[in-house]
PQR file with spaces between the fields and no chain letter, atoms N, CA, C, O and H, PARSE charges and radii, in Angstrom:
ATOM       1  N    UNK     1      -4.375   -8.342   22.303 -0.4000 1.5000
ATOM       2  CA   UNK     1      -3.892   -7.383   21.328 -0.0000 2.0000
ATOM       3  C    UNK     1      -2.732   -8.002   20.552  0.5500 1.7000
ATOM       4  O    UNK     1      -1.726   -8.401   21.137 -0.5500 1.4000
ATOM       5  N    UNK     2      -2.850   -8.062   19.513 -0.4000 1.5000
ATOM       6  CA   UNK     2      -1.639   -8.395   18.252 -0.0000 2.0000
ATOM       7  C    UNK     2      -0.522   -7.409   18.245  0.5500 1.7000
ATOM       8  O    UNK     2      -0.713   -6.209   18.046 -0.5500 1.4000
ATOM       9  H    UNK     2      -3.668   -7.738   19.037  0.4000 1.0000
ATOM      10  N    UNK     3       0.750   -7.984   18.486 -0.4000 1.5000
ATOM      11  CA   UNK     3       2.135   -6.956   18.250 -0.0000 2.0000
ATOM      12  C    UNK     3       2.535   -7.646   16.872  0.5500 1.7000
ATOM      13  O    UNK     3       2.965   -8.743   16.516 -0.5500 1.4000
ATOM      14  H    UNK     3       0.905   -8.959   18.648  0.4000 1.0000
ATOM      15  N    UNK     4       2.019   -5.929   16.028 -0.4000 1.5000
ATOM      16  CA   UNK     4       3.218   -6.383   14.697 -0.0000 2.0000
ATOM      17  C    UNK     4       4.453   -5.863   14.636  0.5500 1.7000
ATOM      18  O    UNK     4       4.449   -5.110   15.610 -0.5500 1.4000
ATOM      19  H    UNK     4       1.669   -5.038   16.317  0.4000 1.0000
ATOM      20  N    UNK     5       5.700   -5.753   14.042 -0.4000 1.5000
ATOM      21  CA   UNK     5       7.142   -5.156   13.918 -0.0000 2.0000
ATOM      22  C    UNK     5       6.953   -4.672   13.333  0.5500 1.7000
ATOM      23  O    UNK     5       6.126   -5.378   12.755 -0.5500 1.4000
ATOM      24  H    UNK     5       5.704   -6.365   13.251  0.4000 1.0000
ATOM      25  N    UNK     6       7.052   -2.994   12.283 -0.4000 1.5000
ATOM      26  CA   UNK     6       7.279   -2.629   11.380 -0.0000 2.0000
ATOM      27  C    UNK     6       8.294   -2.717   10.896  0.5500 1.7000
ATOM      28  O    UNK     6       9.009   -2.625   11.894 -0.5500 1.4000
ATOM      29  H    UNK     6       7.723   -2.421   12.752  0.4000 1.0000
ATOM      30  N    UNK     7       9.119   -2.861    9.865 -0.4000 1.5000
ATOM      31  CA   UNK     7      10.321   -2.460    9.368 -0.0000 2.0000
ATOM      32  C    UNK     7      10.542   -1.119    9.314  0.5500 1.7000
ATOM      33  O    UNK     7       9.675   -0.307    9.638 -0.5500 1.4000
ATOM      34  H    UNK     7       8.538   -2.935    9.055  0.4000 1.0000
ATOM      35  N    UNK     8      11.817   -0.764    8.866 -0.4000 1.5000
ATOM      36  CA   UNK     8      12.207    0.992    8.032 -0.0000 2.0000
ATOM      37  C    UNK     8      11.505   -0.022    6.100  0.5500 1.7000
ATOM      38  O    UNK     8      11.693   -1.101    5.538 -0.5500 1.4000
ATOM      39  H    UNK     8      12.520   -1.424    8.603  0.4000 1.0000
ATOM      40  N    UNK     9      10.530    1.547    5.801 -0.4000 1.5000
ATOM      41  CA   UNK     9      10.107    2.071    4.682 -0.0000 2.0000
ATOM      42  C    UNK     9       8.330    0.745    4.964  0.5500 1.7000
ATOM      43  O    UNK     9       7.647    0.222    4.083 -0.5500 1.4000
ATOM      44  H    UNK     9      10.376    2.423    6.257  0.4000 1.0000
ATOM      45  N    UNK    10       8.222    0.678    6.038 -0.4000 1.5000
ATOM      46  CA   UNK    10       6.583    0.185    5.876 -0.0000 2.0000
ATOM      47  C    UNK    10       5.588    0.782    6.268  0.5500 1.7000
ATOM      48  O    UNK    10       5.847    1.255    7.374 -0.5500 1.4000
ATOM      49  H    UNK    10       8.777    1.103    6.753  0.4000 1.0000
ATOM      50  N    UNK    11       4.410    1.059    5.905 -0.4000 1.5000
ATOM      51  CA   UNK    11       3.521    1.664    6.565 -0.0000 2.0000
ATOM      52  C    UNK    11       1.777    1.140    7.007  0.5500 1.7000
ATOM      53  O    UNK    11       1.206    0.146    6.556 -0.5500 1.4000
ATOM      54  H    UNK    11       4.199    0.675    5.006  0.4000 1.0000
ATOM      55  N    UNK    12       1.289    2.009    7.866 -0.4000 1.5000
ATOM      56  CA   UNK    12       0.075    1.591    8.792 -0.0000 2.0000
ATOM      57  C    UNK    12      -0.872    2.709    8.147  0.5500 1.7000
ATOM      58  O    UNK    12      -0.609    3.678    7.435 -0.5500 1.4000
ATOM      59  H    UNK    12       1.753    2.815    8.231  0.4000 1.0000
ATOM      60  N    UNK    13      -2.050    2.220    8.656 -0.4000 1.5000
ATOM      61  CA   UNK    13      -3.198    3.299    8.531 -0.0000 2.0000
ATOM      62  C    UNK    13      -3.676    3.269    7.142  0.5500 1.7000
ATOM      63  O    UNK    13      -4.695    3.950    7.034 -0.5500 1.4000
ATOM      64  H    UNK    13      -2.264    1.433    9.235  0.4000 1.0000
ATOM      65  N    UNK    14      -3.265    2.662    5.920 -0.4000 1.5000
ATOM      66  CA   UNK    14      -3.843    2.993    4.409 -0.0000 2.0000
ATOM      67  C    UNK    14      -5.290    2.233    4.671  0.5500 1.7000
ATOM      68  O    UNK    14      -6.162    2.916    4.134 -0.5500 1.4000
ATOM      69  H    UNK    14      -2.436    2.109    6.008  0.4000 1.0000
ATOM      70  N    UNK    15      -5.817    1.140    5.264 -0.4000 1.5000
ATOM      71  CA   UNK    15      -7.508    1.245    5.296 -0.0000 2.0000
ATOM      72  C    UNK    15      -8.013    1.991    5.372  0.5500 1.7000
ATOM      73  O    UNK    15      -8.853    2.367    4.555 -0.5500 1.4000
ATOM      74  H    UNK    15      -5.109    0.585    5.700  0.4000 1.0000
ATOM      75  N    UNK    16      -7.544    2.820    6.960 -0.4000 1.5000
ATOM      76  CA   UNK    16      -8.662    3.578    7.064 -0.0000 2.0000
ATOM      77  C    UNK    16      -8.609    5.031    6.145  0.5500 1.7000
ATOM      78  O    UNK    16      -9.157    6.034    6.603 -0.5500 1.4000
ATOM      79  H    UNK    16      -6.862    2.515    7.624  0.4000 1.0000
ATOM      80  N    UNK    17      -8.046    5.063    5.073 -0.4000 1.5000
ATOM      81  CA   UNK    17      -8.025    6.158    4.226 -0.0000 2.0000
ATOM      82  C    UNK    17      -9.010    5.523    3.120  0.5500 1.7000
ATOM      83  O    UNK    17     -10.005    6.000    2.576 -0.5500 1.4000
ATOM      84  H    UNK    17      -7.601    4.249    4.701  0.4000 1.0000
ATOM      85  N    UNK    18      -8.350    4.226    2.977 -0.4000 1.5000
ATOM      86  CA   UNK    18      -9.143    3.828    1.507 -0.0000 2.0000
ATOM      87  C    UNK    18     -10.906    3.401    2.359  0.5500 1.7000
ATOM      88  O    UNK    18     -11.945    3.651    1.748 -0.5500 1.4000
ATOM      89  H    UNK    18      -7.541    3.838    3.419  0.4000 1.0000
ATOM      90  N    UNK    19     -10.923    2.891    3.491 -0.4000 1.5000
ATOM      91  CA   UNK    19     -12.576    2.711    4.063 -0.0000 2.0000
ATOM      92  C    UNK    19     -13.141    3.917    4.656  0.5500 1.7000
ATOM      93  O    UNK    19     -14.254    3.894    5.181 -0.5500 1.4000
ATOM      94  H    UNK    19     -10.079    2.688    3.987  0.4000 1.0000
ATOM      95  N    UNK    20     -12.217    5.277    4.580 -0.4000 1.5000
ATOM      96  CA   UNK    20     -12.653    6.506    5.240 -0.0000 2.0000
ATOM      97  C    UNK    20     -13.399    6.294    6.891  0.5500 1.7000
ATOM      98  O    UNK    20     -14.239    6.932    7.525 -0.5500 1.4000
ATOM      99  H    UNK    20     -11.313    5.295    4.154  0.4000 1.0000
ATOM     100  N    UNK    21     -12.797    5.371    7.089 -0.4000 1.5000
ATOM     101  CA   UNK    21     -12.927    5.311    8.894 -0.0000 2.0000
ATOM     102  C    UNK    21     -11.656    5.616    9.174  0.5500 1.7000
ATOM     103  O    UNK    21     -10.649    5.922    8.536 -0.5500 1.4000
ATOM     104  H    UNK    21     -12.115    4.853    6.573  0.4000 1.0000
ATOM     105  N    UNK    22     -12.178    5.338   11.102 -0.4000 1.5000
ATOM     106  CA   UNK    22     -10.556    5.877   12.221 -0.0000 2.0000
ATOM     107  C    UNK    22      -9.483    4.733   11.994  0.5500 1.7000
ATOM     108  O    UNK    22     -10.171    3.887   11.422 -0.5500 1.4000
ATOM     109  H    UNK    22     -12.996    5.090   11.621  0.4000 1.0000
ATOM     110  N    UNK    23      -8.546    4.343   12.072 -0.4000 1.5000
ATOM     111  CA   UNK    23      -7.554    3.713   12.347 -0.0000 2.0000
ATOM     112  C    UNK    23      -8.077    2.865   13.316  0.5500 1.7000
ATOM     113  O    UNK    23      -8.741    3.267   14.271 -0.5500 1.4000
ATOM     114  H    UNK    23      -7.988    5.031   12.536  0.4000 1.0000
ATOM     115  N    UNK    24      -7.794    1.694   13.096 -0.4000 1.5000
ATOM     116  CA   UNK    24      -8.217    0.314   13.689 -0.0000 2.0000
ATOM     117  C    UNK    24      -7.372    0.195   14.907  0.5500 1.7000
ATOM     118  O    UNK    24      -7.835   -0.329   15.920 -0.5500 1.4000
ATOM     119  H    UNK    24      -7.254    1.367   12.320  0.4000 1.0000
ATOM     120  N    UNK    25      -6.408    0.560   14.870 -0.4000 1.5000
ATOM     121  CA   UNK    25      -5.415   -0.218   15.735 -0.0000 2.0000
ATOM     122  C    UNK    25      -4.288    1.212   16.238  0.5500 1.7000
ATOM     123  O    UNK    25      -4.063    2.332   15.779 -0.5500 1.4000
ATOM     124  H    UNK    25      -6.032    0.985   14.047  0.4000 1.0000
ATOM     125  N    UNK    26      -3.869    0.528   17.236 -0.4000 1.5000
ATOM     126  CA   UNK    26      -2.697    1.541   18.144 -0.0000 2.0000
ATOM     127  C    UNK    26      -1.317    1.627   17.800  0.5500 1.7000
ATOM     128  O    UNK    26      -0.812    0.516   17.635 -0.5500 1.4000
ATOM     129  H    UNK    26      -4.051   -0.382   17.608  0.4000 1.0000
ATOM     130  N    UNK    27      -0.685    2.419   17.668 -0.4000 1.5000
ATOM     131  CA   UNK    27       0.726    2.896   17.180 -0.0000 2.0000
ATOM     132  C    UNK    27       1.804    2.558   18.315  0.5500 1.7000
ATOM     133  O    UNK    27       1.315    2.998   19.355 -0.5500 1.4000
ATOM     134  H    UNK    27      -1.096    3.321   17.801  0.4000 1.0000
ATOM     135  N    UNK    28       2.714    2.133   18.518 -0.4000 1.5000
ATOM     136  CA   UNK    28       3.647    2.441   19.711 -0.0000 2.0000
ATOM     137  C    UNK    28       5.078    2.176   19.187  0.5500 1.7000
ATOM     138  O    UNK    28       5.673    1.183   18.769 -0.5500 1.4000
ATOM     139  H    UNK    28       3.112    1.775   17.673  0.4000 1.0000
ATOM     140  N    UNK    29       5.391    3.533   19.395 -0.4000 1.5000
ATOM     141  CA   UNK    29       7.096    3.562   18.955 -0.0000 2.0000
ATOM     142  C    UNK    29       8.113    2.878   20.084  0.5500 1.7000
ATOM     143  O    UNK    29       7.967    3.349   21.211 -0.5500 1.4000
ATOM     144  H    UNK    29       4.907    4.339   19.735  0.4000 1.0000
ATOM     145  N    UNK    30       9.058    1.901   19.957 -0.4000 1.5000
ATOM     146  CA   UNK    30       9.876    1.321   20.574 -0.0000 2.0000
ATOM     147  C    UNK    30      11.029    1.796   20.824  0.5500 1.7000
ATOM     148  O    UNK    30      11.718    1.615   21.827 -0.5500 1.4000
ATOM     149  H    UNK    30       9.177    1.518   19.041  0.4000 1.0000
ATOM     150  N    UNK    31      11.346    2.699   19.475 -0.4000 1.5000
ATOM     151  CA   UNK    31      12.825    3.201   19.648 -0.0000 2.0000
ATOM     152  C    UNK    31      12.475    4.527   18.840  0.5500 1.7000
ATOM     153  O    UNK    31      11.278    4.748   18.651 -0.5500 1.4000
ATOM     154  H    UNK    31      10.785    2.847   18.660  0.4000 1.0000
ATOM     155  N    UNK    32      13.151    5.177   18.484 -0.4000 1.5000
ATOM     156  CA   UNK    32      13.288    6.776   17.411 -0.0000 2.0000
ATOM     157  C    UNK    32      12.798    6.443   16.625  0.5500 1.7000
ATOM     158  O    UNK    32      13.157    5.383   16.111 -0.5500 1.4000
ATOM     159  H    UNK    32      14.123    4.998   18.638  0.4000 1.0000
ATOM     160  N    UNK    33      11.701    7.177   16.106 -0.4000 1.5000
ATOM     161  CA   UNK    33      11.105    6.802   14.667 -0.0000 2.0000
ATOM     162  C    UNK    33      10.769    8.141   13.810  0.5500 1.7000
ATOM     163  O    UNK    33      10.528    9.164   14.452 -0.5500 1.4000
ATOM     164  H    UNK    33      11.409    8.038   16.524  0.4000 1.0000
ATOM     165  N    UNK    34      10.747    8.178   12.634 -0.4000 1.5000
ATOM     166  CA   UNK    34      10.622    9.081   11.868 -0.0000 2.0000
ATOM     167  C    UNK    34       9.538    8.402   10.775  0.5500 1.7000
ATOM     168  O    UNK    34       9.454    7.327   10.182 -0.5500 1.4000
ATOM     169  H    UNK    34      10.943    7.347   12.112  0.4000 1.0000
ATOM     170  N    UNK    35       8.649    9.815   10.858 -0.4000 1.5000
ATOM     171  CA   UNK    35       7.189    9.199   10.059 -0.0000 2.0000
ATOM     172  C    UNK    35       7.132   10.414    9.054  0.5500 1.7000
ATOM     173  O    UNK    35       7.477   11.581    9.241 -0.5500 1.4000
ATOM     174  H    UNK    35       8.717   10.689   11.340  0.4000 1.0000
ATOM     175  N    UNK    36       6.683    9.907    8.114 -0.4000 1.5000
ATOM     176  CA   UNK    36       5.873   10.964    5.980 -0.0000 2.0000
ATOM     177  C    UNK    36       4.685   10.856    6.808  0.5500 1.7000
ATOM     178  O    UNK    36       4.416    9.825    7.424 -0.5500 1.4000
ATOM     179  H    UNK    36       6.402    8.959    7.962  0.4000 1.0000
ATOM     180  N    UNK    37       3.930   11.963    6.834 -0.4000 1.5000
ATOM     181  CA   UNK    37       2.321   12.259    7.066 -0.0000 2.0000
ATOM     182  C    UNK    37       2.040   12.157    5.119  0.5500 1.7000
ATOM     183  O    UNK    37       3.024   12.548    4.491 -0.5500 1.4000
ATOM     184  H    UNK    37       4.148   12.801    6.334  0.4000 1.0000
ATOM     185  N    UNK    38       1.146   11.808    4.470 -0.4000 1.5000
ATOM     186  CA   UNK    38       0.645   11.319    3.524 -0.0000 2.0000
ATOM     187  C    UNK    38      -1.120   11.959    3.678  0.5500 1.7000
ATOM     188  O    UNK    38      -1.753   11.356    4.544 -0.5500 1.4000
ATOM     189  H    UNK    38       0.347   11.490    4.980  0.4000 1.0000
ATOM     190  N    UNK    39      -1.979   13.176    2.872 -0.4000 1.5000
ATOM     191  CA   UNK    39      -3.128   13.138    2.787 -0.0000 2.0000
ATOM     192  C    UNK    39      -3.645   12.421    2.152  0.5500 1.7000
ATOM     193  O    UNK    39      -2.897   11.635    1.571 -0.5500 1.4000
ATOM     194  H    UNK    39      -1.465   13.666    2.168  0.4000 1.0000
ATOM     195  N    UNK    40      -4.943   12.293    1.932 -0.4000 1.5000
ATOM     196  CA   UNK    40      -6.041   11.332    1.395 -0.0000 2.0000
ATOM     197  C    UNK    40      -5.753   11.237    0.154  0.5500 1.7000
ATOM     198  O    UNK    40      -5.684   10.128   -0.377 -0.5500 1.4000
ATOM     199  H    UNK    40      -5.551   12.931    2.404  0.4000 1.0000
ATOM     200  N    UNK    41      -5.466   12.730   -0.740 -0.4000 1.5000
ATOM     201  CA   UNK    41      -5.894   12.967   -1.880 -0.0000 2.0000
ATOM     202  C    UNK    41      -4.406   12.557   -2.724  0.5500 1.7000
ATOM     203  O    UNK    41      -4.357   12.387   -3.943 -0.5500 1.4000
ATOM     204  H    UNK    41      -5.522   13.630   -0.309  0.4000 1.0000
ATOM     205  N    UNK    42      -3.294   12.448   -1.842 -0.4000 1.5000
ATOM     206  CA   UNK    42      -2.053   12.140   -2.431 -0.0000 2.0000
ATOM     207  C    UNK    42      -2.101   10.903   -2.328  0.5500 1.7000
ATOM     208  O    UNK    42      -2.031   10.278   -3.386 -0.5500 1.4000
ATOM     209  H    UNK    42      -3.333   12.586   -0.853  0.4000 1.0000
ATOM     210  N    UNK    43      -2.253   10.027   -0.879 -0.4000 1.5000
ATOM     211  CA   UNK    43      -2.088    8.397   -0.748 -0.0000 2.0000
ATOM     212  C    UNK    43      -3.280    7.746   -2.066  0.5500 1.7000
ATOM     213  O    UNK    43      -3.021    6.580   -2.365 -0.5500 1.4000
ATOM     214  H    UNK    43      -2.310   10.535   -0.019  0.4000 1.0000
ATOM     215  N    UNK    44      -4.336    8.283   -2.733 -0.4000 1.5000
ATOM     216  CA   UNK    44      -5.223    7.641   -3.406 -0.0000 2.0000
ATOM     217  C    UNK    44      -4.571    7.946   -4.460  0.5500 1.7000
ATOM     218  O    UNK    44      -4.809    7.045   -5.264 -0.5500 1.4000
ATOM     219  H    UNK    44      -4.546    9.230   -2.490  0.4000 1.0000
ATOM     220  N    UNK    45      -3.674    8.928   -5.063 -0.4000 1.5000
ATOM     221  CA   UNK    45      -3.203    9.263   -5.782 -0.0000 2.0000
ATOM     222  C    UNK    45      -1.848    8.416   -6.627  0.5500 1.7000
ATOM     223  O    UNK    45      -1.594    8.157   -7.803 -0.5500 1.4000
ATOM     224  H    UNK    45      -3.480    9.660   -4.410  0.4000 1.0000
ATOM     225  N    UNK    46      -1.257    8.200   -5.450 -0.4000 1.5000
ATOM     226  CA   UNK    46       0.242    7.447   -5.350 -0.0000 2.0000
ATOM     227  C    UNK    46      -0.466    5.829   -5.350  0.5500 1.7000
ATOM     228  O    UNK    46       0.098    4.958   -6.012 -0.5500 1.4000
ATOM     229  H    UNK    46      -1.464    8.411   -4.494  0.4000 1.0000
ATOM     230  N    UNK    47      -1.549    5.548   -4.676 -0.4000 1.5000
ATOM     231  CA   UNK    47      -1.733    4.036   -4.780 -0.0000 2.0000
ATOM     232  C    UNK    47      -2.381    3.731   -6.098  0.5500 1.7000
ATOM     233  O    UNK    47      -2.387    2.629   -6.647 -0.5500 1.4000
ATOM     234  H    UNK    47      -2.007    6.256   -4.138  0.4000 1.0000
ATOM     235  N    UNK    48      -2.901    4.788   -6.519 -0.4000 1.5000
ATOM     236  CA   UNK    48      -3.370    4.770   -8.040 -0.0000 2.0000
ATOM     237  C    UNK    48      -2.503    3.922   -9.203  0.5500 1.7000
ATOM     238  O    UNK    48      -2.858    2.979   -9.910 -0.5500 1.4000
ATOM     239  H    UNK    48      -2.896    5.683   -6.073  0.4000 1.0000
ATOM     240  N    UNK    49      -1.529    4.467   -9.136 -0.4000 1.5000
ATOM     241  CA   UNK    49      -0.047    4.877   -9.918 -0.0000 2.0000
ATOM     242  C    UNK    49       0.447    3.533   -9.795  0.5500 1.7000
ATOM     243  O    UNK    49       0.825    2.945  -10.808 -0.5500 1.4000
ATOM     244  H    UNK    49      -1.241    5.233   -8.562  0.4000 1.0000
ATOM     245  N    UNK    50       0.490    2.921   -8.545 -0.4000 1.5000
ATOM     246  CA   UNK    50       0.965    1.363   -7.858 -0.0000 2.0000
ATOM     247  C    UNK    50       0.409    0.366   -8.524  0.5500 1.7000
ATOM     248  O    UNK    50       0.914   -0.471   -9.273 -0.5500 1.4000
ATOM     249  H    UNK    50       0.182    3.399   -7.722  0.4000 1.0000
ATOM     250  N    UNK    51      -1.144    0.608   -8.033 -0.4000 1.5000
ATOM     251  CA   UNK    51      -2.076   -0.462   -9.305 -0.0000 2.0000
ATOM     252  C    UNK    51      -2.026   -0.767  -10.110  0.5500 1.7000
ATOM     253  O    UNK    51      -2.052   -1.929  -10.515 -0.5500 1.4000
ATOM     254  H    UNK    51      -1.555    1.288   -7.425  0.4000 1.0000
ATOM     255  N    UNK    52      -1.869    0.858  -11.022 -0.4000 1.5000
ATOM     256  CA   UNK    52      -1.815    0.894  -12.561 -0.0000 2.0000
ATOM     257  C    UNK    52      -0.581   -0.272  -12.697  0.5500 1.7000
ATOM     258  O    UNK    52      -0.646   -1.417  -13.144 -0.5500 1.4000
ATOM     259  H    UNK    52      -1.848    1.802  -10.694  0.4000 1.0000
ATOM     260  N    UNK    53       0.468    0.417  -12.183 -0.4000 1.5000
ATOM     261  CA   UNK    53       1.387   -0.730  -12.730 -0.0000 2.0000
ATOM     262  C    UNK    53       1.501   -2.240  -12.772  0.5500 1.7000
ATOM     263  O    UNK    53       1.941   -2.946  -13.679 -0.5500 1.4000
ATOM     264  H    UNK    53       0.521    1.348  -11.821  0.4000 1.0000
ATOM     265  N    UNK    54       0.897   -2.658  -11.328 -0.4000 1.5000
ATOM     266  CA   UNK    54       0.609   -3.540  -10.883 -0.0000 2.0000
ATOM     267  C    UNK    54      -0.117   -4.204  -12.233  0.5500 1.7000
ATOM     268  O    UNK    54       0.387   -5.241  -12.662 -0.5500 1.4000
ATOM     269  H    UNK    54       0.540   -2.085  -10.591  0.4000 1.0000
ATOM     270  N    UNK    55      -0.958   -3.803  -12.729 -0.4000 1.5000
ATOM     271  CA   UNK    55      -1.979   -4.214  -13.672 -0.0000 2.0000
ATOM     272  C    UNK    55      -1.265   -4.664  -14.752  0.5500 1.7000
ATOM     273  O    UNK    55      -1.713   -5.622  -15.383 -0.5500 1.4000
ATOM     274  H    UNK    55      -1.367   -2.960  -12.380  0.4000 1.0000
ATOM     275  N    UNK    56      -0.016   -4.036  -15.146 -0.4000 1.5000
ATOM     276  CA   UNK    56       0.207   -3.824  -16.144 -0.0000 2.0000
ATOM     277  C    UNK    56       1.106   -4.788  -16.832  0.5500 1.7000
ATOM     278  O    UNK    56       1.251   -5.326  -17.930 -0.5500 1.4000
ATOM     279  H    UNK    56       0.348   -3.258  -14.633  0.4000 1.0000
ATOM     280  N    UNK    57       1.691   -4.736  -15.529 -0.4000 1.5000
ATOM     281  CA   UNK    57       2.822   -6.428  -15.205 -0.0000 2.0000
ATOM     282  C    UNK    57       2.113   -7.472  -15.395  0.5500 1.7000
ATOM     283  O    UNK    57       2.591   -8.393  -16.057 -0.5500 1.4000
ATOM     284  H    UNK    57       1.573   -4.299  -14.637  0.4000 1.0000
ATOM     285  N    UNK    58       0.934   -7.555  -14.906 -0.4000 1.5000
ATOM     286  CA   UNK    58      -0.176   -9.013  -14.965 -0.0000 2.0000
ATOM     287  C    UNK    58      -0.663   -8.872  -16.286  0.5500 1.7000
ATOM     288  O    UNK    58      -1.064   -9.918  -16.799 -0.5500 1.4000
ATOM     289  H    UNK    58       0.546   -6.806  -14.368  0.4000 1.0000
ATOM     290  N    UNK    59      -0.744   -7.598  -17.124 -0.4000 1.5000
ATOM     291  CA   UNK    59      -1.246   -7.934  -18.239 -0.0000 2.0000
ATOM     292  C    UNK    59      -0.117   -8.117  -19.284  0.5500 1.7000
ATOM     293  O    UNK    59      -0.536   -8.666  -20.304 -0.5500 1.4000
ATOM     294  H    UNK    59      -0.419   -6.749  -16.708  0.4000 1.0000
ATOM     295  N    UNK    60       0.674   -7.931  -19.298 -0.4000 1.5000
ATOM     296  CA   UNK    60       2.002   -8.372  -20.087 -0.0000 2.0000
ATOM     297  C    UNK    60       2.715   -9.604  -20.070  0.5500 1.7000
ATOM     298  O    UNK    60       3.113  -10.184  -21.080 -0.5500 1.4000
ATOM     299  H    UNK    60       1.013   -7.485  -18.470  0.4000 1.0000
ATOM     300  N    UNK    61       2.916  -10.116  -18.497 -0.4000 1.5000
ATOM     301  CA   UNK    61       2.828  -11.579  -18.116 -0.0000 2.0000
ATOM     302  C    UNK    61       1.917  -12.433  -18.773  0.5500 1.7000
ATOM     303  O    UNK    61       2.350  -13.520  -19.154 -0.5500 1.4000
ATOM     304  H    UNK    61       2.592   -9.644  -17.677  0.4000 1.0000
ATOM     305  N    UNK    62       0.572  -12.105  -19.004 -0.4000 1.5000
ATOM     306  CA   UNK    62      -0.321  -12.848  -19.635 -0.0000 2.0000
ATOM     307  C    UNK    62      -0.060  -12.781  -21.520  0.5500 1.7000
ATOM     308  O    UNK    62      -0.344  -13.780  -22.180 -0.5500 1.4000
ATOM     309  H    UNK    62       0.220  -11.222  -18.694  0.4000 1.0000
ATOM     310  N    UNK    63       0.304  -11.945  -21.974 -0.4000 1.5000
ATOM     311  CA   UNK    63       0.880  -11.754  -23.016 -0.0000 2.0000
ATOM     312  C    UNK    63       1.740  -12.586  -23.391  0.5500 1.7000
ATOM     313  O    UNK    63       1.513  -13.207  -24.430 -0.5500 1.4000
ATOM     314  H    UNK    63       0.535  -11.133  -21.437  0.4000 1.0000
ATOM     315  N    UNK    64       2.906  -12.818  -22.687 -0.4000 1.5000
ATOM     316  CA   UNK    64       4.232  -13.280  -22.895 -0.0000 2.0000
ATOM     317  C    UNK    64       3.753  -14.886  -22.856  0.5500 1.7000
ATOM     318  O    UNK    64       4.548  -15.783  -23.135 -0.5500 1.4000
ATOM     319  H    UNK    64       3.090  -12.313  -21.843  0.4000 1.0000
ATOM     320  N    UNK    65       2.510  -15.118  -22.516 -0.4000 1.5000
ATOM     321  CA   UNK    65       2.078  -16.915  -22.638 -0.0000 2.0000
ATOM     322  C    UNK    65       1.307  -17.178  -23.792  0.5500 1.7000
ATOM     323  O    UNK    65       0.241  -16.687  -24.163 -0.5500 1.4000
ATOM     324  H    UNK    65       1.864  -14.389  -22.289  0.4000 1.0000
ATOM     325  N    UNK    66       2.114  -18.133  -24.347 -0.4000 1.5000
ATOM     326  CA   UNK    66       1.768  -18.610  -25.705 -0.0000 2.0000
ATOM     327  C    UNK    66      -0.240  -18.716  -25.730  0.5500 1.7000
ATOM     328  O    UNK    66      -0.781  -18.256  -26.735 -0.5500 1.4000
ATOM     329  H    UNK    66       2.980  -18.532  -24.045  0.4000 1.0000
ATOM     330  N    UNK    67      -0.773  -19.068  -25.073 -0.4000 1.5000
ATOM     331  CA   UNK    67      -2.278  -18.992  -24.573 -0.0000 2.0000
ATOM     332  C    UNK    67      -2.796  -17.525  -25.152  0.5500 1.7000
ATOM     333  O    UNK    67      -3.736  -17.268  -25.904 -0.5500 1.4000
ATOM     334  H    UNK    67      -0.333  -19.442  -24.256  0.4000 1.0000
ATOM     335  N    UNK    68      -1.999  -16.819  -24.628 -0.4000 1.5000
ATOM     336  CA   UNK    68      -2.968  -15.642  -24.986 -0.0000 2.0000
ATOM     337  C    UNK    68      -2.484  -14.387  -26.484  0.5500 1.7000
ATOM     338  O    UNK    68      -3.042  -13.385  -26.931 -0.5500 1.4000
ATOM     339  H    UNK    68      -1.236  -17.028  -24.017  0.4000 1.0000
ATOM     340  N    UNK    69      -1.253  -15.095  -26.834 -0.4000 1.5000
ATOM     341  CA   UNK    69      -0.341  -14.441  -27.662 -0.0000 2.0000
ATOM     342  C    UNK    69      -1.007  -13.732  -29.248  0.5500 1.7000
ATOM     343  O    UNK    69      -0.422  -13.114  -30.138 -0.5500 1.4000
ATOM     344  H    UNK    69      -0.800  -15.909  -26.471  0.4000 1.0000
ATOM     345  N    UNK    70      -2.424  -14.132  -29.109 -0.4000 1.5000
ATOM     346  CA   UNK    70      -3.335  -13.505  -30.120 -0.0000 2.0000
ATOM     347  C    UNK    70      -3.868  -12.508  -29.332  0.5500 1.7000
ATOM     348  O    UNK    70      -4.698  -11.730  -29.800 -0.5500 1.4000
ATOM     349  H    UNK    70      -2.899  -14.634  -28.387  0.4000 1.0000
């Protein structure tokens, strides 16, 4: 079994929302933890929003190079 660390502000479980299966893997809190429950229809929502931007940066970056400046 693989031990990952989480940090504070990271999170687990977005596959199995975006592959609509169970959660792959096991949770185990080490010390006090405080968790955001997140539904389907908000996490697809909010990662939407992420992309978009994501996209948007790569397409402006590509802009800003003399290559594509037409």
């Amino acid at each position: 079994m693989e031990v990952v660390q989480l940090s504070t502000g990271k999170s687990f479980g977005e596959l199995a929302l975006i592959n609509n299966k169970p959660r792959a893997a096991r949770i185990k809190c080490l010390t006090d933890s405080y968790f955001a429950v997140v539904n389907k229809a908000d996490y697809e929502s909010l990662l939407k929003k992420i992309e978009m931007k994501k996209e948007k940066r790569f397409v402006d970056f590509l802009e800003s190079l003399p290559f594509f400046s037409n």
